[in-house]
N, C-alpha and C positions, 0 to 999 in steps of 0.2 A: 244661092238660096237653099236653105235647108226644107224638106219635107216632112222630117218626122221631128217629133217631139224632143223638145230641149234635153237634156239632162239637168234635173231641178233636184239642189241640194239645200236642204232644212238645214241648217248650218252650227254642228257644236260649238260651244264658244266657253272656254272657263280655263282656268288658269296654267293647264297644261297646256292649249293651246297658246294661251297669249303667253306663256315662258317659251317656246318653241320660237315664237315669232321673233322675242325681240333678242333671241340668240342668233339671227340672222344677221348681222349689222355689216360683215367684210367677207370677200370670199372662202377664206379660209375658214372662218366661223359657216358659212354656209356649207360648205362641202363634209363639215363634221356631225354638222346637223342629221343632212342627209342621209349619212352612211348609220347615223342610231335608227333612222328613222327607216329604213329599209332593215335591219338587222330586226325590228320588231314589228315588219308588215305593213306599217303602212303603206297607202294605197297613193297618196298623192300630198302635192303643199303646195301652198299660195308662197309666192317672193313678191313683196312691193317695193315702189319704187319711190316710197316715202320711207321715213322723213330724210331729207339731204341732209348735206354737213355743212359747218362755215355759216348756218341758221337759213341753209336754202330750201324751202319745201321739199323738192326732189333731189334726187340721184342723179346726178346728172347720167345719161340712157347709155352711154361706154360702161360707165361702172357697172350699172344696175347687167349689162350682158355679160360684162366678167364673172357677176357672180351666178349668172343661170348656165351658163356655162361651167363654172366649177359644180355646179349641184349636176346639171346632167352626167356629167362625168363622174363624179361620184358615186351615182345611180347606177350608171356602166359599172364602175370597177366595182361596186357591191351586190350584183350580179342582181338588181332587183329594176322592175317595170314600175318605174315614179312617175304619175300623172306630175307636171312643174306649169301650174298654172299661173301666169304674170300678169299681178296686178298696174293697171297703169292710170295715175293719180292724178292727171292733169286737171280731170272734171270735179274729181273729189273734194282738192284744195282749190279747185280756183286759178291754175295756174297760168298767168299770164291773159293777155288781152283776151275777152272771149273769142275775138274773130280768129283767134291763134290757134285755140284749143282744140281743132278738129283735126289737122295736123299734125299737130304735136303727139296727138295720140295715136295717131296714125302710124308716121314714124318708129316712134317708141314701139308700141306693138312689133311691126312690123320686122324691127332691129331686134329684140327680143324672140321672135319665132325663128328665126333666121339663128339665133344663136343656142336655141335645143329645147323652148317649150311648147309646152301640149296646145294650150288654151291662153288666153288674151281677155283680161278681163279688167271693162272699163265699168267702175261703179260711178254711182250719180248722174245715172243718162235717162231722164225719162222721156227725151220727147222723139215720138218716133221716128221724125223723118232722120235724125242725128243717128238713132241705132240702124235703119236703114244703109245710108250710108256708111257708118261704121264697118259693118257688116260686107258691104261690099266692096272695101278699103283697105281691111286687113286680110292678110296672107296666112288666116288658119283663124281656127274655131271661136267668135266672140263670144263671151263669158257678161252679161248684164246683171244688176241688183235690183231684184223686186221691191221696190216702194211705193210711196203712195206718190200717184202721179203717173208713174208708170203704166206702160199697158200689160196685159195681163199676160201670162203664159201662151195661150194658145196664136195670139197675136204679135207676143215677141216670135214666135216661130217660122209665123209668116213673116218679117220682118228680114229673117236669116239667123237668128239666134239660136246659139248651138246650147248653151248651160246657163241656166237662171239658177242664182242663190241669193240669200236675205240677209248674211251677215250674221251680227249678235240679233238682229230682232226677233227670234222667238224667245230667247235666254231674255229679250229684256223684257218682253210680255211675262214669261214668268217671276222676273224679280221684280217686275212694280203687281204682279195680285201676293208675293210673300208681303212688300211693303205693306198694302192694302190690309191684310190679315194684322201684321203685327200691332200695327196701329190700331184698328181694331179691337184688337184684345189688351191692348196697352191703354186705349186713351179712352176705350168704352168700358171694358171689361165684359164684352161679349164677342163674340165667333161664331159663327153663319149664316155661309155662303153655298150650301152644298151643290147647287147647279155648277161652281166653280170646282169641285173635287173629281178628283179619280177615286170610285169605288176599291177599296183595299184588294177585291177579288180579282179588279182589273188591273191594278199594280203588281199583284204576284203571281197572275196568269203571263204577267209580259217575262216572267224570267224564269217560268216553269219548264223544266227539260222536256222537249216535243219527246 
């Protein structure tokens, strides 16, 4: 069980990250990844263990450790400290019998930590006695997705929950209020919403040199 507060990541999401991701698809592609992505600082990357090949939802859990394994490596020989947070999709897609799926991710996790990442992260889990268990199944830090359903922060913590993140849902709260607007001013011919706005003072106070 963890005592202190998750680490809770507001999660970027836009097209450099989704070009990063789907240049992960084989080891090799993964460990070149890495090495740009330490040469320019970054701090850390998800690897999933979707989509499989041959039209299988997963990876099968060998492959998916080959290539966290070539990323940690990587990470070594480019002399940089990569958070390699492993996602595992059991719950995500659906996979296999539900009575399977606790297991399975268990496993996988477990084979994945064992082969060089940080963090084990099962999204689609909201119900808590499942993160509970989770939590005290896997062999290093669970990684959960804030949704609706979910319990909240302070109670994933209790739970054992080391890092809460939300995916695209804040990127996608902002592009259904740009929908919202454009439409709007397309299909009304009118615009506002100011309670919905950043004041222009407080958009160019966030990038003013301290």
């Amino acid at each position: 069980m963890h005592d202190t507060r998750p680490l809770v990541l507001p999660n970027a999401w836009d097209a450099a990250s989704a070009r990063v991701i789907e240049l992960t698809g084989a080891p090799d592609d993964v460990a070149q990844t890495v090495r740009g992505l330490v040469a320019i600082g970054a701090a850390g990357i998800n690897l999933e263990d979707s989509p499989g090949r041959d039209e299988e939802r997963l990876l099968e859990a060998a492959v998916h450790v080959e290539r966290i394994r070539a990323a940690r490596a990587a990470a070594r020989d480019a002399g940089g400290d990569l958070v390699i947070n492993a996602r595992i999709d059991v719950y995500l897609f659906q996979v296999g019998a539900p009575e399977t799926r606790f297991d399975a991710a268990v496993t996988r996790a477990n084979a994945y930590r064992a082969a060089g990442a940080d963090c084990l992260f099962v999204p689609s889990v909201i119900d808590a006695g499942t993160i509970a268990a989770l939590a005290r199944a896997i062999d290093g830090p669970l990684n959960v997705m804030a949704m609706p359903g979910a319990p909240g922060v302070s109670e994933l913590a209790q739970l054992g929950v080391a890092r809460v993140s939300v995916g695209p849902a804040i990127a996608q709260v902002a592009l259904a209020a740009t929908r919202r607007a454009a439409r709007e001013l397309l299909e009304h011919g009118t615009y506002g919403r100011p309670e919905d706005s950043l004041p222009f003072g407080d958009l160019n106070g966030m990038f003013a040199r301290a």
